[in-house]
Residue frames as a rotation matrix with the C-alpha (Angstrom) as fourth column:
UNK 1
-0.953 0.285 -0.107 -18.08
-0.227 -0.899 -0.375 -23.03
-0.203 -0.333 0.921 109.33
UNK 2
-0.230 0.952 0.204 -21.79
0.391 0.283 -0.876 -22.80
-0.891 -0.122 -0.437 109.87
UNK 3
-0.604 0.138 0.785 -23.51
0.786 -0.060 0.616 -22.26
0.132 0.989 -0.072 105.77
UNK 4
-0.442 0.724 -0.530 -25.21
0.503 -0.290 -0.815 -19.20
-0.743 -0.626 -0.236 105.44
UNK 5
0.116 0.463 0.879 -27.30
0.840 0.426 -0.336 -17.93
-0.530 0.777 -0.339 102.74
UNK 6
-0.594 -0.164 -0.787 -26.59
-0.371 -0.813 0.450 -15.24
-0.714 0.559 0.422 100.15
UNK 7
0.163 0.398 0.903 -27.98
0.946 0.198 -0.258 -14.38
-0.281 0.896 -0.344 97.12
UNK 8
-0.650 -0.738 0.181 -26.49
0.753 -0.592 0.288 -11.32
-0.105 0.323 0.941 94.68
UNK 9
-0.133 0.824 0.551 -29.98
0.252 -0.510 0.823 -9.66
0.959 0.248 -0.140 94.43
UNK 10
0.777 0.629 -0.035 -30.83
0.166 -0.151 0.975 -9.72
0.608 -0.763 -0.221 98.19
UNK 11
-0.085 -0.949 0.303 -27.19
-0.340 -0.258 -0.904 -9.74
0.936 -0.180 -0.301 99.64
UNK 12
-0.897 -0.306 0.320 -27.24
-0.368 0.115 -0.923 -9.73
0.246 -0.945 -0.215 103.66
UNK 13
-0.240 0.958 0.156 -31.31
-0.963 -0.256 0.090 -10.01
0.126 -0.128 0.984 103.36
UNK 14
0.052 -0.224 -0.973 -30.66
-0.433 0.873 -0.224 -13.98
0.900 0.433 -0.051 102.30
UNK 15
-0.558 -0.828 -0.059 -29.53
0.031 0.050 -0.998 -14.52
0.829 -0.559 -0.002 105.49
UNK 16
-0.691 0.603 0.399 -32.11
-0.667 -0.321 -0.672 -12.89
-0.277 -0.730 0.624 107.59
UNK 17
0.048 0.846 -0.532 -34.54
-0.976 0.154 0.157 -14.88
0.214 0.511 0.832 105.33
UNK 18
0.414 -0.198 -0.888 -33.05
-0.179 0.939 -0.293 -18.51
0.892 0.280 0.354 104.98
UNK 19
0.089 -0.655 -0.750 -30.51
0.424 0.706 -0.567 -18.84
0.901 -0.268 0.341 107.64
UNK 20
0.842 0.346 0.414 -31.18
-0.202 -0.508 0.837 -16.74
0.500 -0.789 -0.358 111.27
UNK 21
0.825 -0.561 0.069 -29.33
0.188 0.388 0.902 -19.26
-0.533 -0.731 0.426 113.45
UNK 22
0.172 -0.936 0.307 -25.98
0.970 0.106 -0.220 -18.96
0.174 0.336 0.926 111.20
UNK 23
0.128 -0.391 0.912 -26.37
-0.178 -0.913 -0.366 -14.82
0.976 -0.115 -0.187 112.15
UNK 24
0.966 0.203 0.159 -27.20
-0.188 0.134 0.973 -15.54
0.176 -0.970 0.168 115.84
UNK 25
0.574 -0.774 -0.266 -23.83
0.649 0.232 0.724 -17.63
-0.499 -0.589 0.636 115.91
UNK 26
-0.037 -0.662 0.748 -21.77
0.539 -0.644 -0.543 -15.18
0.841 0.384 0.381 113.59
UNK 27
0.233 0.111 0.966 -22.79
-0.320 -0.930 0.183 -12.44
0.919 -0.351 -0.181 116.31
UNK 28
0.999 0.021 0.040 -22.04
-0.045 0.548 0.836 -14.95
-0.005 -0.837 0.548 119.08
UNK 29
0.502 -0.856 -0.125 -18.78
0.858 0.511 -0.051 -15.55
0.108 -0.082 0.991 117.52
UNK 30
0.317 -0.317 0.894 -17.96
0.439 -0.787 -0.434 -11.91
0.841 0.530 -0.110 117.42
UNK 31
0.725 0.562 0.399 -19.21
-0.268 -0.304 0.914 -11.28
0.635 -0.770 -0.069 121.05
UNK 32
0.871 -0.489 -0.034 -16.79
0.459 0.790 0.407 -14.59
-0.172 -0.370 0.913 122.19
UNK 33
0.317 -0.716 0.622 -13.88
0.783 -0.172 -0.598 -12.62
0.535 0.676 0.506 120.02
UNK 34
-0.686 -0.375 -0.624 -13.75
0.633 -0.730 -0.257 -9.42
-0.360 -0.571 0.738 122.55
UNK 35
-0.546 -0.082 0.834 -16.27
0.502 -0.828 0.248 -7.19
0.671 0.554 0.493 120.45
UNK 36
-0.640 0.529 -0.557 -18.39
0.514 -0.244 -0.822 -5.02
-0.571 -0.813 -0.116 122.80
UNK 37
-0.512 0.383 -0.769 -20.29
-0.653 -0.755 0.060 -3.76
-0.557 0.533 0.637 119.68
UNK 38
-0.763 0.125 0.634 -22.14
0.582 0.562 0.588 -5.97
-0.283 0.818 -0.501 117.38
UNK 39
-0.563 0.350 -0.749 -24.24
-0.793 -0.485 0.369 -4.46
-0.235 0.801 0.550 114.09
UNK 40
-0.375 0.133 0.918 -26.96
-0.245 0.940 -0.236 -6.02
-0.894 -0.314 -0.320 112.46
UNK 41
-0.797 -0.507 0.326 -27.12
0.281 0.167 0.945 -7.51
-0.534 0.845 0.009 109.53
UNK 42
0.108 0.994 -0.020 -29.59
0.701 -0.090 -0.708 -5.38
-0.705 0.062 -0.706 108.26
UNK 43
-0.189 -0.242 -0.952 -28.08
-0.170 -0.946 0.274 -3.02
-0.967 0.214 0.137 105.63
UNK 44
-0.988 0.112 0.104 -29.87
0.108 0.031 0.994 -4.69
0.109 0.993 -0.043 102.68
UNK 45
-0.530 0.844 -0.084 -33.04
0.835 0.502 -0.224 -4.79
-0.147 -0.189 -0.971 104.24
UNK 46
-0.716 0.058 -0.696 -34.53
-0.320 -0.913 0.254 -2.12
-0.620 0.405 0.672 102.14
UNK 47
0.129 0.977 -0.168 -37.52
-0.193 -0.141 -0.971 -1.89
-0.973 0.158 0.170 99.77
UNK 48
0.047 -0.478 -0.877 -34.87
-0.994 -0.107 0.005 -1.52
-0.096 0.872 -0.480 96.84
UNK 49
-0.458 -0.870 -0.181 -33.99
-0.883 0.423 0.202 -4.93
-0.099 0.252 -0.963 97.58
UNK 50
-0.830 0.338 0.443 -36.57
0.080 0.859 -0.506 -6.82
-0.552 -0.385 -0.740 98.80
UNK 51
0.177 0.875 -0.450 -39.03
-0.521 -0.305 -0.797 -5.38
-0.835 0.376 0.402 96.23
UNK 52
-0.210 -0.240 -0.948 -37.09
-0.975 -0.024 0.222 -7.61
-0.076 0.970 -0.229 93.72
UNK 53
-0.723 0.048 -0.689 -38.53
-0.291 0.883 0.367 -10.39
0.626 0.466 -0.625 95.21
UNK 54
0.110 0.970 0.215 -42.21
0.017 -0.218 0.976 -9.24
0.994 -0.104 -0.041 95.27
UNK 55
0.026 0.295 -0.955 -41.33
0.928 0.349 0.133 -9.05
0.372 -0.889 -0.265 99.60
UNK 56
-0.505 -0.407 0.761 -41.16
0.383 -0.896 -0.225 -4.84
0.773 0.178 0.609 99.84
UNK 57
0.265 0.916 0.301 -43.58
-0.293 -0.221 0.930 -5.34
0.919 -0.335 0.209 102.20
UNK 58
0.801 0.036 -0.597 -41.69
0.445 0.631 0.635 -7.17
0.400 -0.775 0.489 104.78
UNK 59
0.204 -0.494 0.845 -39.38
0.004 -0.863 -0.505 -4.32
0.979 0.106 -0.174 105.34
UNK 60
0.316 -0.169 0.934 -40.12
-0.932 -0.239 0.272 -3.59
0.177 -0.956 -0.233 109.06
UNK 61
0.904 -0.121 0.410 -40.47
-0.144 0.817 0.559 -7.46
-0.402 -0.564 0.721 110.44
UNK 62
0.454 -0.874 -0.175 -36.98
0.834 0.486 -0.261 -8.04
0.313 -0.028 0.949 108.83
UNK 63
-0.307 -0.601 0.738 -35.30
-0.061 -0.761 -0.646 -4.95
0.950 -0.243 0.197 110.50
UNK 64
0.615 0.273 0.740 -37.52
-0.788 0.192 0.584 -6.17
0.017 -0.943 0.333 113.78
UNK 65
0.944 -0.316 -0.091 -35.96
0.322 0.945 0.058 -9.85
0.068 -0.084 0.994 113.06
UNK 66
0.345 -0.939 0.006 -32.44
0.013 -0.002 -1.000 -8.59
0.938 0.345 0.012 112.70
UNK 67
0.010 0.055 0.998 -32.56
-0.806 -0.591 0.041 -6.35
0.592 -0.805 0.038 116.01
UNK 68
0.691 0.226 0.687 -34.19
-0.679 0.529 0.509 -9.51
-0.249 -0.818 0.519 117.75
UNK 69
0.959 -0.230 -0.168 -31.16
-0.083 0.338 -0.937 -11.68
0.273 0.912 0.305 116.31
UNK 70
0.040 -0.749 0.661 -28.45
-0.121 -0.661 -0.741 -9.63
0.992 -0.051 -0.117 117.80
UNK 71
0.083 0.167 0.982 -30.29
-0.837 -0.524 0.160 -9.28
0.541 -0.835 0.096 121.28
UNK 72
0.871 0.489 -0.040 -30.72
-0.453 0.832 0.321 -13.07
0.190 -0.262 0.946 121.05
UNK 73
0.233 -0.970 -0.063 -26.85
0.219 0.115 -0.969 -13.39
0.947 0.212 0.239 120.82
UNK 74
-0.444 -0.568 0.693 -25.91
-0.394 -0.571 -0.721 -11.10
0.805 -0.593 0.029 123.36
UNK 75
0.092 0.160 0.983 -28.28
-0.974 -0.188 0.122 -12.48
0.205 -0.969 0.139 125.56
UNK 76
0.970 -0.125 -0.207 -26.74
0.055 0.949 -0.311 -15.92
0.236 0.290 0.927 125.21
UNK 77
0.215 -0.873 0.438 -23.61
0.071 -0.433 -0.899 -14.55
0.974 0.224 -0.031 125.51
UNK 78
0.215 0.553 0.805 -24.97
-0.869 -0.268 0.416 -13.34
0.446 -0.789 0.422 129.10
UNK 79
0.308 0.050 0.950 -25.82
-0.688 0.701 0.186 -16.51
-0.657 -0.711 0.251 130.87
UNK 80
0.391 -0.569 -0.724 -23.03
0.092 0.807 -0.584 -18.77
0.916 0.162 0.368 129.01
C-alpha cells in the first residue's frame, strides 16, 4: 500500500498536509471499488487541531485542499 501520513495530534490533517497523492488514490481506490459517494478527509481539519501546531490559520485552504482532492479523484476516475 501507498504510505500515508498520520500523526496522533493532527489525525486525518497529517495527511492533507504531508501526503495528498496517497488521499487522491485512497479516494480513487474507493471510486474503482463501486462507491458512488466519497467523503473527505477533512474531519480533523479544525482550529482545535491544527492550532496545536501553531497552523489555526490554515483552516479554510485545508478544507479547500481536501474538497479539491476528492474532485481530483473523481475526475480521474471520469476519463480512465
Amino acid at each position: 500500500g501507498q504510505k500515508v501520513a498520520y500523526d496522533l495530534e493532527l489525525f486525518s490533517t497529517a495527511a492533507l498536509r504531508e501526503t495528498p497523492e496517497a488521499l487522491v488514490a485512497l479516494h480513487r481506490d474507493y471510486i474503482r471499488a463501486g462507491c458512488g459517494v466519497i467523503t473527505t478527509g477533512s474531519y480533523a481539519v479544525t482550529r482545535f487541531y491544527l492550532d496545536k501546531v501553531d497552523e489555526g490559520s490554515r483552516v479554510s485552504e485545508l478544507a479547500a485542499l481536501s474538497v479539491s482532492l476528492a474532485k481530483t479523484a473523481r475526475s480521474a476516475e471520469k476519463a480512465a
